[in-house]
Phi, psi and omega in degrees: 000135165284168182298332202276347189270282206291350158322287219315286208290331165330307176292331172319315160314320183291299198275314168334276184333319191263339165285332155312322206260339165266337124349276198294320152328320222242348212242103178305125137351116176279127202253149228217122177258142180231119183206178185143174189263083191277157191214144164289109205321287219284319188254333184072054190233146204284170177259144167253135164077037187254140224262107177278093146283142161243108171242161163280135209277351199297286189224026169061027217242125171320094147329273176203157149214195187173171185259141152328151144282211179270341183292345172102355200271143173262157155211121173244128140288108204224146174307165148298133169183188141269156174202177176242143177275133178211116196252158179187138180203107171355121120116004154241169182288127148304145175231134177248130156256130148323117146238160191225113186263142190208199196289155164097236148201158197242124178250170174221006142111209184278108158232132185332140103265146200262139202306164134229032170288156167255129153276158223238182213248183199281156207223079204256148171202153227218147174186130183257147150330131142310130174279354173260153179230096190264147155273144173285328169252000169213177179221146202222145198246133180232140201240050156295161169012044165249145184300330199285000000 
């Protein structure tokens, strides 16, 4: 080999390298479906419109979410990773699930949430008369049910 051969070819590596790296740049994230179904613990009945987060399990730092349909059924798009799941809906316990997502798509079925309604004790409710009365030309007191 001359010396003018090996100018030429010395960079070669050097471009390798950088043609790798931009390559790996270039290269879409494999991305993952995630699905199921929230349901009411106690009736099995679906919930609509109850809020589904994809979180990172590190800091819990929002990923993607989304909402129920009317069928109760979810769908999320996500990188492969592990994360954490957080179902929530007015008047239930959030429930966080663990997932571990991985090529392809995942369903992870029906999942419960459990009620925080209370029943609640006898309920009275009490309402008085105004002692007042406006007229359009007067305003009139009225001593009805008054101690005086």
């Amino acid at each position: 080999m001359t010396t003018d051969n090996y100018r030429n070819f010395r960079f070669l590596p050097l471009l390798f390298t950088l043609f790798a790296i931009l390559v790996s740049f270039n290269l879409p994230a494999q991305q993952v479906r995630l699905s199921g179904t929230v349901v009411d613990e106690g009736s099995g009945e679906v919930l609509e419109f109850a809020n589904v987060s994809l979180m990172l399990p590190s800091d819990s730092s929002l990923v993607t979410g989304a909402t129920t349909g009317f069928d109760g059924q979810f769908e999320l798009e996500a990188t492969a990773g592990e994360y954490l799941l957080r179902l929530g809906f007015v008047g239930y316990a959030d429930k966080w699930v663990s997932v571990f997502l991985e090529s392809g798509t995942k369903d992870v079925g029906a999942l419960a949430l459990s009620s925080l309604a209370e029943q609640l004790g006898e309920v009275t409710v009490e309402a008085a008369a105004s002692l007042f009365r406006t007229e359009f030309d007067r305003r009139i007191f009225s001593l009805e049910n008054t101690v005086v």
